[in-house]
VEXDREN-2710 file (C-alpha; in Angstrom, 1 decimal):
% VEXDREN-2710
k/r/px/py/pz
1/UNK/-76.3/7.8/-197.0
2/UNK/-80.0/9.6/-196.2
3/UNK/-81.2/6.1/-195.8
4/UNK/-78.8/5.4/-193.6
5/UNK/-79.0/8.4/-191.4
6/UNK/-82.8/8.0/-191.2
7/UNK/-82.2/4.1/-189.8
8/UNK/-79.9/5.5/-187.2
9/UNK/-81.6/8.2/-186.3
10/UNK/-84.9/5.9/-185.5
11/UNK/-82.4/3.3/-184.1
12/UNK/-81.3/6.1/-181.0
13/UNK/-84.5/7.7/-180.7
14/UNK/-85.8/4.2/-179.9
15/UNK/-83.0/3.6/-177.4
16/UNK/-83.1/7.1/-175.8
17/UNK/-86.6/6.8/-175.8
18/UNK/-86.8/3.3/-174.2
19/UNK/-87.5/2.8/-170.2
20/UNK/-84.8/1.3/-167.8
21/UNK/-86.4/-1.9/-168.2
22/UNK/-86.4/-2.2/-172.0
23/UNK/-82.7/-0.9/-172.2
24/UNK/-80.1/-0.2/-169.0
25/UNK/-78.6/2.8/-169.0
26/UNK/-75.6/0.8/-169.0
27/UNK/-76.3/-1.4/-171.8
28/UNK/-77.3/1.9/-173.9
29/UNK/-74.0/3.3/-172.7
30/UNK/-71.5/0.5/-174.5
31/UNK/-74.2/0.3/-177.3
32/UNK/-73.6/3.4/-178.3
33/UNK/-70.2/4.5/-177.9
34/UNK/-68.5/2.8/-180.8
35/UNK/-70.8/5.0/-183.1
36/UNK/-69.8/8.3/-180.9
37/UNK/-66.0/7.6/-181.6
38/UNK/-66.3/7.2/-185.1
39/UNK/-68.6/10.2/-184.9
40/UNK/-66.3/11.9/-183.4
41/UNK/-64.0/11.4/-186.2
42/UNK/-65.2/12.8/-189.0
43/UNK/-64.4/16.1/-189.8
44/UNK/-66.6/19.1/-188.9
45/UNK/-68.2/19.3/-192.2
46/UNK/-69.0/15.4/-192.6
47/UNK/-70.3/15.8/-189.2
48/UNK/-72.8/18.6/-189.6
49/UNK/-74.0/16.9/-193.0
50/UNK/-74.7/14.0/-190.8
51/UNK/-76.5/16.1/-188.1
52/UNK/-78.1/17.5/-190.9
53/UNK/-79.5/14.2/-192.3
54/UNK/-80.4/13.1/-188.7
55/UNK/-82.4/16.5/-188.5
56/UNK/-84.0/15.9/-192.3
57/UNK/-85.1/12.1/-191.1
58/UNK/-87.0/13.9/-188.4
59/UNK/-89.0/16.4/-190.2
60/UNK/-90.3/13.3/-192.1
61/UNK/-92.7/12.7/-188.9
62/UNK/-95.1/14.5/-187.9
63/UNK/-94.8/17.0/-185.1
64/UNK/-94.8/15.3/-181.7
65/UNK/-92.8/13.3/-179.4
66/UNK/-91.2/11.1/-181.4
67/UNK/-90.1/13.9/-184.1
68/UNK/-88.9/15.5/-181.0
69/UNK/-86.1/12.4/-180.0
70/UNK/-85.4/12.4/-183.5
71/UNK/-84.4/15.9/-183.6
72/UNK/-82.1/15.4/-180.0
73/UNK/-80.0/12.8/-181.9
74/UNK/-77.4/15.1/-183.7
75/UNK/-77.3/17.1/-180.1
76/UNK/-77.0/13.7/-177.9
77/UNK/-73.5/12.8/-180.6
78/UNK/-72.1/16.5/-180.1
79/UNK/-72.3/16.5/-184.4
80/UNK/-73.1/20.5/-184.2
81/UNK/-70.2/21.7/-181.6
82/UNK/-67.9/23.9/-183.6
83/UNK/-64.9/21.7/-182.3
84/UNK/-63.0/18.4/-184.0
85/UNK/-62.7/15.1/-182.8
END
């Protein structure tokens, strides 16, 4: 599941990191909200392990920018608010 985490979290902090011209806002937008409903699913404990793993996949780089977007994926699926899909 780690490995899987990781890929995702690299996969949206690529996206989120990307200008207009690579990816429309709009594009990004239907891209992503299959994953954010499913997300949105699981209960509170499967999703803070998830932000969790998101978080650990992050600390794997080095500080900077791009461990920065890593760390803003969690926050940009809501996996931390206290509340249940």
């Amino acid at each position: 599941m780690s490995i899987l985490a990781e890929a995702m979290a690299h996969l949206v902090a690529a996206v989120d990191t990307s200008t207009d011209e690579q990816a429309s806002p709009d594009a990004v937008s239907r891209w992503f909200e299959y994953p954010a409903y499913l997300f949105d699913r699981l209960d509170m404990e499967d999703r803070h392990r998830l932000a969790s793993l998101f978080r650990e996949a992050a600390m794997k780089e080095p500080e900077g920018p791009w461990r920065n977007a890593l760390l803003e994926v969690p926050n940009g699926f809501g996996l931390d608010d206290d509340d249940e899909g």
